[in-house]
C-alpha positions as CSV (number, residue, x, y, z in Angstrom):
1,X,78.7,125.5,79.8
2,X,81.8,126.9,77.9
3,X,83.9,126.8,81.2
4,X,83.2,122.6,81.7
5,X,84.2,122.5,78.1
6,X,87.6,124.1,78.9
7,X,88.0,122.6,81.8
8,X,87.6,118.9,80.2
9,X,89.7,119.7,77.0
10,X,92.5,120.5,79.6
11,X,91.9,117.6,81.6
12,X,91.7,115.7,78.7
13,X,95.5,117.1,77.2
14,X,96.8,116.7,80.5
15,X,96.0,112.9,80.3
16,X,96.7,112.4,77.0
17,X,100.6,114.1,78.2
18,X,100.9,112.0,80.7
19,X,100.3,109.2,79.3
20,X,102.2,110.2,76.7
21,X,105.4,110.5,78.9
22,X,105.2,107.5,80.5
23,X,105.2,105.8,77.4
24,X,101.9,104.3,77.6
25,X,100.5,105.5,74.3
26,X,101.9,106.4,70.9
27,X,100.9,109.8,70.1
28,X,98.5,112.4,72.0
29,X,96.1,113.3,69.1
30,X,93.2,111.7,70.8
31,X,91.0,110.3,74.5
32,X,90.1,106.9,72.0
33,X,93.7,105.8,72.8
34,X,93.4,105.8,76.5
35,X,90.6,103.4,76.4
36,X,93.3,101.0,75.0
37,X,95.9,101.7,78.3
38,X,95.8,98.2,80.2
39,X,97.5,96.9,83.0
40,X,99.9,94.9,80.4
41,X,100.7,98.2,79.1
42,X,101.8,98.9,82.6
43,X,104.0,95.9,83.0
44,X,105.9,96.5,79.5
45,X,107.2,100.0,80.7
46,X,108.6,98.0,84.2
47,X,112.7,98.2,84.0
48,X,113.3,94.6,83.4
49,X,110.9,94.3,80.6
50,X,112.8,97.5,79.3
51,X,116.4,95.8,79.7
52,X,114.8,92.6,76.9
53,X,113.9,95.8,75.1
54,X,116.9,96.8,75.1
55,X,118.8,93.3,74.7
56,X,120.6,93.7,77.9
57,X,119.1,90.3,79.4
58,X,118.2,87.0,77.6
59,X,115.0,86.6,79.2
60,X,112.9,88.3,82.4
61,X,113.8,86.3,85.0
62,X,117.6,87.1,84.5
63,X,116.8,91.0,84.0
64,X,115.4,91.0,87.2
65,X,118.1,89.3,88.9
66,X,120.4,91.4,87.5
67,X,118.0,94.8,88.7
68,X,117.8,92.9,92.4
69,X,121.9,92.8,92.0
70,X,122.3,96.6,91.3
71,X,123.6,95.5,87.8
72,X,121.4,98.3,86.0
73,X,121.2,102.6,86.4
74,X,118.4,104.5,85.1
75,X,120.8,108.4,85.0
76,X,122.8,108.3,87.9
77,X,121.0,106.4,90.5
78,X,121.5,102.8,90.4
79,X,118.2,100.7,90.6
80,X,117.2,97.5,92.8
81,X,113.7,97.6,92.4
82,X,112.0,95.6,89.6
83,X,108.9,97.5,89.6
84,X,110.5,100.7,88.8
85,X,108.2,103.1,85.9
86,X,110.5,103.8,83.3
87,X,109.2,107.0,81.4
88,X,109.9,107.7,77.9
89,X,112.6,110.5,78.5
90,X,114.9,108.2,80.9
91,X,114.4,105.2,78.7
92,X,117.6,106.5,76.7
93,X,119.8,106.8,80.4
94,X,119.3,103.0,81.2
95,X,122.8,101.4,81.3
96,X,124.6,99.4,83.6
97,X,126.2,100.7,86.7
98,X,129.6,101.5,86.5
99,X,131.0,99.0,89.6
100,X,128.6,96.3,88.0
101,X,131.1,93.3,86.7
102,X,128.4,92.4,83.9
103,X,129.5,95.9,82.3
104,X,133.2,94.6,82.9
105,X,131.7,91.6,80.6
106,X,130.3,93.4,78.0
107,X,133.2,95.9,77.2
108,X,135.8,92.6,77.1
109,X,133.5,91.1,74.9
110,X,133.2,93.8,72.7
111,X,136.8,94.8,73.2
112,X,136.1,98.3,74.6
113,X,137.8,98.4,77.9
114,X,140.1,100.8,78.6
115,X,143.5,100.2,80.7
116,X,142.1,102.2,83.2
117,X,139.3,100.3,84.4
118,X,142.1,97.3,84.6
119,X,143.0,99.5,87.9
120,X,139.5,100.2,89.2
C-alpha cells in the first residue's frame, strides 16, 4: 500500500545517508550503489588506511604503529585503536596529537616550529 511505499523510500534515504556519511559511497542518488558497499569498502575508511590517504605514514604497518603509539587525533581525542570508523565529516580533524614527537618531526622538517614548543 502507499504507506509501505513511504515507509521503504524513507528507509531507503536513511541508508543511502548513512552510508553516505560514513564515506562508504559517493553520492546518495540511488539503492544500486549499496549493492556495491563491501567489506574492503569498510577497511578503506579504518584510520590507518586514512593516515596513507592522507600521506601521514609510508605504508600500513607504520600507520598503525603510530595509531597504537597515540601519535594520531581524530578532533580532540587522541586515538589508539586501529579499527576506528572514520566518517566523512571528521576525516578533515585527523592530525597528530599535540605531545606526539613525530609532529615535533614534521614542523622541523618543514621549518614551522615555533620557539614556544622549544619550551613544551
Amino acid at each position: 500500500g502507499p504507506g509501505s511505499a513511504a515507509f521503504r523510500a524513507r528507509c531507503a534515504s536513511a541508508l543511502l545517508e548513512k552510508l553516505y556519511g560514513l564515506g562508504l559511497v559517493n553520492s546518495r542518488r540511488s539503492l544500486a550503489l549499496c549493492e556495491r558497499v563491501s567489506a574492503a569498502s569498510f577497511c578503506r575508511r579504518r584510520l590507518p588506511c586514512l593516515l596513507l590517504k592522507l600521506r601521514m605514514a609510508q605504508n600500513l604497518r607504520h600507520a598503525v604503529t603510530f595509531v597504537e603509539q597515540g601519535h594520531v587525533r581524530v578532533g580532540p581525542e587522541v586515538i589508539t585503536d586501529p579499527a576506528l570508523l572514520v566518517p566523512r565529516a571528521m576525516e578533515d580533524f585527523v592530525t597528530w596529537a599535540d605531545a606526539s614527537r613525530l609532529r615535533l618531526k614534521v614542523l622541523d622538517y618543514n621549518q614551522e616550529r615555533d620557539d614556544f614548543d622549544l619550551a613544551a
